[in-house]
Jmol script that loads the backbone (N, CA, C; Angstrom):
load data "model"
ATOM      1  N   UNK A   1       0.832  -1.187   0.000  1.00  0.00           N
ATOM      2  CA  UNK A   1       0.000   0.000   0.000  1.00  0.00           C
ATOM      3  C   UNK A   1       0.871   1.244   0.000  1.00  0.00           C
ATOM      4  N   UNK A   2       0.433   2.528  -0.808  1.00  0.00           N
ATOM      5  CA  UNK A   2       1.202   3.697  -0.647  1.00  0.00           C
ATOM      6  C   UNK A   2       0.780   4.392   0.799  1.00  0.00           C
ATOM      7  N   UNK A   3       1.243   5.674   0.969  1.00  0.00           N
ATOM      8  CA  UNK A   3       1.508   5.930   2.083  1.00  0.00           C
ATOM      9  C   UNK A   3       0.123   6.579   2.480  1.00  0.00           C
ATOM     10  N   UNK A   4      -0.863   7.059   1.143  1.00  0.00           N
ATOM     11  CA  UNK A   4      -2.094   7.728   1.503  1.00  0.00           C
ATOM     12  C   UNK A   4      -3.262   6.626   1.882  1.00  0.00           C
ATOM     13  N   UNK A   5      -2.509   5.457   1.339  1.00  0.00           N
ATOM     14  CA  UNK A   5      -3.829   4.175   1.801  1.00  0.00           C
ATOM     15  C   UNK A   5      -3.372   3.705   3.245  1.00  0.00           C
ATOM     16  N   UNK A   6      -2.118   3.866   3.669  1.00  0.00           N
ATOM     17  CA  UNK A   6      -1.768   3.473   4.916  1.00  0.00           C
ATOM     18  C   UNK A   6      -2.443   4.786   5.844  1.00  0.00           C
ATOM     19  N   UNK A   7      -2.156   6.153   5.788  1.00  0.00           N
ATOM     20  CA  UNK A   7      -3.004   7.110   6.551  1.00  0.00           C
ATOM     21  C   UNK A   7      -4.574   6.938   6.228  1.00  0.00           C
ATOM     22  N   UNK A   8      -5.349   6.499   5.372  1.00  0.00           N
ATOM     23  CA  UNK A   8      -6.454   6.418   5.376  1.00  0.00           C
ATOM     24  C   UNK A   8      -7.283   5.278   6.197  1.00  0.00           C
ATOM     25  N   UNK A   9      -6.400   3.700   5.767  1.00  0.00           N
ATOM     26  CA  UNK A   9      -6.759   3.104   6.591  1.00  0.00           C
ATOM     27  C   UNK A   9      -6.559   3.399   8.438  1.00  0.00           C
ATOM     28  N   UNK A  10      -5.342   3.755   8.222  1.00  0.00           N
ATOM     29  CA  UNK A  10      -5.098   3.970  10.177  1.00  0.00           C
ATOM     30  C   UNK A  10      -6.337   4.948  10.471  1.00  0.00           C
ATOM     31  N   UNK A  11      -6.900   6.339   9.823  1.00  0.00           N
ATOM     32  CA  UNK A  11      -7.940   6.881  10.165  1.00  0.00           C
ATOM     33  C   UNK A  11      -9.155   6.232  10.491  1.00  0.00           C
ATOM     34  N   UNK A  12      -9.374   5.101   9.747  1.00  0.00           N
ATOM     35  CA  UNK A  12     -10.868   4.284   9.550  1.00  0.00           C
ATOM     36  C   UNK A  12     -10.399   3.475  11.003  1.00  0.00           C
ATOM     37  N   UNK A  13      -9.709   3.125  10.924  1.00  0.00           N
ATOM     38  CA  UNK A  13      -9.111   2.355  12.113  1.00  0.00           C
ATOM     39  C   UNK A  13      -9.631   2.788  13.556  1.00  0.00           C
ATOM     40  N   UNK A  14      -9.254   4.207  13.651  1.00  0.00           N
ATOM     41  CA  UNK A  14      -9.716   5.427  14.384  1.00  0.00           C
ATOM     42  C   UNK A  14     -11.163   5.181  14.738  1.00  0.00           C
ATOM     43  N   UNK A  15     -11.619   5.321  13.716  1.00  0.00           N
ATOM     44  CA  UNK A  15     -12.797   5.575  14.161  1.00  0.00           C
ATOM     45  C   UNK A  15     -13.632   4.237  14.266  1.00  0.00           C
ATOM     46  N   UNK A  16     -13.350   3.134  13.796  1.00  0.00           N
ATOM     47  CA  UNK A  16     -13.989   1.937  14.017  1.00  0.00           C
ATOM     48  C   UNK A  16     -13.534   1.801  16.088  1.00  0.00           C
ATOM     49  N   UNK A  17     -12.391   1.756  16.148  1.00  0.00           N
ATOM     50  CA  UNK A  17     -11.916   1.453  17.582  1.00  0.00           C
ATOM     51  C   UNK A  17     -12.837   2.741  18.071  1.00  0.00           C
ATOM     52  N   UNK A  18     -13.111   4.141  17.842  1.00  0.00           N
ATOM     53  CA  UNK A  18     -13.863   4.764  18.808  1.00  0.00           C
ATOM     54  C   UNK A  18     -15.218   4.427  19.055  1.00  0.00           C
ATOM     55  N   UNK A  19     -15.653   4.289  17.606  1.00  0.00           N
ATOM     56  CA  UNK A  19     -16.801   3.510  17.794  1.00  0.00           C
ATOM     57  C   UNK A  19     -17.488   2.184  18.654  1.00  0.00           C
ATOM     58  N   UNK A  20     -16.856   1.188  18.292  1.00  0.00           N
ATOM     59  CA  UNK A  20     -16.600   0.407  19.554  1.00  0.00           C
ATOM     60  C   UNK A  20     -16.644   0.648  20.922  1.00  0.00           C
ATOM     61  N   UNK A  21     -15.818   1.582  21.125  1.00  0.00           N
ATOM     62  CA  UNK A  21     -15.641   1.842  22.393  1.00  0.00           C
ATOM     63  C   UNK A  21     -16.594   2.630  23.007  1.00  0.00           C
ATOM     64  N   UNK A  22     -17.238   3.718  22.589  1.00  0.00           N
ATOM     65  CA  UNK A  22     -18.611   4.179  21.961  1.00  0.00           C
ATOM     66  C   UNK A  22     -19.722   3.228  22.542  1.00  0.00           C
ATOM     67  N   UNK A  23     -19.783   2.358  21.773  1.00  0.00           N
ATOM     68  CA  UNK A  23     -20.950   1.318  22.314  1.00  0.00           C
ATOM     69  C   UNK A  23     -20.760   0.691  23.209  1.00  0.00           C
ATOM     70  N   UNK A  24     -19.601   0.297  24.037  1.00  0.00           N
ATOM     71  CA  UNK A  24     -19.422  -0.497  25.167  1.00  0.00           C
ATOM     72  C   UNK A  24     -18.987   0.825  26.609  1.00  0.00           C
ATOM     73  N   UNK A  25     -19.487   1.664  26.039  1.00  0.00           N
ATOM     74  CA  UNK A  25     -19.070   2.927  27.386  1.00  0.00           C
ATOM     75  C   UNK A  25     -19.916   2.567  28.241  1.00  0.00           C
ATOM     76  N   UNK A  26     -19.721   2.233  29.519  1.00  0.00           N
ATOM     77  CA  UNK A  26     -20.739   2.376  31.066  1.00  0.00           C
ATOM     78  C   UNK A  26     -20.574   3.790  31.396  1.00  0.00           C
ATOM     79  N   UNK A  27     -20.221   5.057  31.644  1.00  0.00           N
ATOM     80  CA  UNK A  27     -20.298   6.164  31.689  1.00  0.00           C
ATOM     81  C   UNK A  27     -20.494   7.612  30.435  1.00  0.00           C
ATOM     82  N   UNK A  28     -21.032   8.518  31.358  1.00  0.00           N
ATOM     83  CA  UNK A  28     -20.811   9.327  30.033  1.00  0.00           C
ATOM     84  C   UNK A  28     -19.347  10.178  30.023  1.00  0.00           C
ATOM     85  N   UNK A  29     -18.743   9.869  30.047  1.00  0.00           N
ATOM     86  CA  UNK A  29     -17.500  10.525  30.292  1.00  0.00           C
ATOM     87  C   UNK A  29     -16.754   9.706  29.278  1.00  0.00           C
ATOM     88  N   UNK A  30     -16.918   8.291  29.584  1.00  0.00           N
ATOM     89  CA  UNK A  30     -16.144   7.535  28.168  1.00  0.00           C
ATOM     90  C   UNK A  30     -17.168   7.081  27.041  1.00  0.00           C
ATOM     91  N   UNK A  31     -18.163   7.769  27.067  1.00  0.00           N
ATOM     92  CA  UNK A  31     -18.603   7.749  25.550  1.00  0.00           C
ATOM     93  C   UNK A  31     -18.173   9.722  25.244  1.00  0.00           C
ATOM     94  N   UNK A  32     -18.381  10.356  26.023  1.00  0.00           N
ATOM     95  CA  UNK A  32     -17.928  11.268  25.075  1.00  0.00           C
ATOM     96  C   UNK A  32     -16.475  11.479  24.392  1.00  0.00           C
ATOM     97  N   UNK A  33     -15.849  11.069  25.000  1.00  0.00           N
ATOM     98  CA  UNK A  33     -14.322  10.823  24.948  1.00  0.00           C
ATOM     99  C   UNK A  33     -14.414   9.867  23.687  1.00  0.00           C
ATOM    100  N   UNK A  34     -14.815   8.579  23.470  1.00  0.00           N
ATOM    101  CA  UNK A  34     -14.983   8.134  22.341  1.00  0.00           C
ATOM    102  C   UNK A  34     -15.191   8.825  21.147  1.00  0.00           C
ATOM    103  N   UNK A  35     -16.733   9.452  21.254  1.00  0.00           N
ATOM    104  CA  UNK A  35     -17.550  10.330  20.615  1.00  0.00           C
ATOM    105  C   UNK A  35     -16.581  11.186  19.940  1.00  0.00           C
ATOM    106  N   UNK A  36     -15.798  12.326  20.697  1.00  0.00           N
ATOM    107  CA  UNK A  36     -14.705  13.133  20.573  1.00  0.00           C
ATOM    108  C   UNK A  36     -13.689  12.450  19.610  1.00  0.00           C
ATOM    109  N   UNK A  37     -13.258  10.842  19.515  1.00  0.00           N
ATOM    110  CA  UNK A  37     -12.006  10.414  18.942  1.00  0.00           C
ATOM    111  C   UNK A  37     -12.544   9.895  17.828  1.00  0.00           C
ATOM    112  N   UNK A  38     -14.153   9.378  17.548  1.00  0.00           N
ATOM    113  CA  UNK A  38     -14.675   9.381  16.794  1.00  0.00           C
ATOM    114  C   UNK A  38     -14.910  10.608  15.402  1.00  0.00           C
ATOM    115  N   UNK A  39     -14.798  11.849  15.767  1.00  0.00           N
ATOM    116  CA  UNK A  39     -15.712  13.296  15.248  1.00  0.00           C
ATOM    117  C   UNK A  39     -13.630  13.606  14.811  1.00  0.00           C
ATOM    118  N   UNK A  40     -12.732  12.903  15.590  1.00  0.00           N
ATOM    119  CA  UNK A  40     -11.388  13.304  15.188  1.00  0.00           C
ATOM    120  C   UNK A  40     -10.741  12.839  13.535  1.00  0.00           C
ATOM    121  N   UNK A  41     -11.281  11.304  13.889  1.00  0.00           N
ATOM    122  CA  UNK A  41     -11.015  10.239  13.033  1.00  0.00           C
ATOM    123  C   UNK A  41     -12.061  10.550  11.563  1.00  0.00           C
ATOM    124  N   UNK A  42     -13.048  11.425  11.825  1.00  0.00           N
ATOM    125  CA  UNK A  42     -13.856  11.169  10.888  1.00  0.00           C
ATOM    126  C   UNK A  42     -13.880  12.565   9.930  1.00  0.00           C
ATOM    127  N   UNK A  43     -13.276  13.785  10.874  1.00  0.00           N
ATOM    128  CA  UNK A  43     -12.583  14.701  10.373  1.00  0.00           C
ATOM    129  C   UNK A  43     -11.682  14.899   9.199  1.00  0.00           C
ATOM    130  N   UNK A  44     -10.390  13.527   9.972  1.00  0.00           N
ATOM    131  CA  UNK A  44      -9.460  13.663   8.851  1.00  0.00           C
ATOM    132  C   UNK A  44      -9.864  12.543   7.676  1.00  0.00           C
ATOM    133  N   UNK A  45     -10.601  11.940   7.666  1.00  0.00           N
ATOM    134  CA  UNK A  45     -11.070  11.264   6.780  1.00  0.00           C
ATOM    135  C   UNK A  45     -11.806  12.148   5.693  1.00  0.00           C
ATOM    136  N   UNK A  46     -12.655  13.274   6.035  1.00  0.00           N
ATOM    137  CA  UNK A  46     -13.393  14.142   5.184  1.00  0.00           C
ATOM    138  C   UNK A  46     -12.242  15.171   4.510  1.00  0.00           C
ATOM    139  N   UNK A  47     -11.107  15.129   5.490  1.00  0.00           N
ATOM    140  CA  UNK A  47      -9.792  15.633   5.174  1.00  0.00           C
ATOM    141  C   UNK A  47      -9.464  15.684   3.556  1.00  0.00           C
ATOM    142  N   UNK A  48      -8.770  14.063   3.761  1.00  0.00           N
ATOM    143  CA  UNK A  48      -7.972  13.295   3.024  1.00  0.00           C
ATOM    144  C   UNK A  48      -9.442  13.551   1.422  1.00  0.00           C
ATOM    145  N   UNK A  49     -10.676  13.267   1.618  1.00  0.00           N
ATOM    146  CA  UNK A  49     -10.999  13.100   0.609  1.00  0.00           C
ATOM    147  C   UNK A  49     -11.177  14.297  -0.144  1.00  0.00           C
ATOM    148  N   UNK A  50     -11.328  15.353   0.373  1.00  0.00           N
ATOM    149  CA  UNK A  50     -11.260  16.682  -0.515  1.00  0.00           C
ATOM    150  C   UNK A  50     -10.099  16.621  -0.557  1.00  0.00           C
ATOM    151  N   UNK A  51      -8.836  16.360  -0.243  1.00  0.00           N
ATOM    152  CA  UNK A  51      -7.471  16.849  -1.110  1.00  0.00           C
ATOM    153  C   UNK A  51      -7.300  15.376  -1.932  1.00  0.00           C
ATOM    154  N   UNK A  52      -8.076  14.748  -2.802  1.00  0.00           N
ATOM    155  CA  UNK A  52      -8.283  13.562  -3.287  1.00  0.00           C
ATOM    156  C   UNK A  52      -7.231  12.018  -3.115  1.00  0.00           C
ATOM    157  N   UNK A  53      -7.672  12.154  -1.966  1.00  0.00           N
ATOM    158  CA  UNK A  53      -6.949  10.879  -1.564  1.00  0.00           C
ATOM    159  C   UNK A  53      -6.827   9.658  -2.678  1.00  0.00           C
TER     160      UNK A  53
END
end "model"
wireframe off; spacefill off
backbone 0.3
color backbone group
């Protein structure tokens, strides 16, 4: 893989693991924290595709 499919996947990565973590939160403190690493991951993903990944 080149280096923009390796940063794209690690992003998806991101946000699958926040997600996850997301759904298994017992507090709200670690779903927002998820939530937050989720809205990070999904950021640079909207990133990458306007500078045409």
């Amino acid at each position: 893989m080149s280096d923009p499919d390796d940063a794209f996947f690690e992003q998806l990565g991101h946000l699958v693991d926040a997600t996850r973590d997301g759904r298994a939160a017992t507090s709200d403190a670690t779903y927002d924290d998820a939530f937050h690493r989720a809205g990070e991951a999904a950021a640079a993903l909207q990133e990458m595709d306007r500078e045409g990944w």
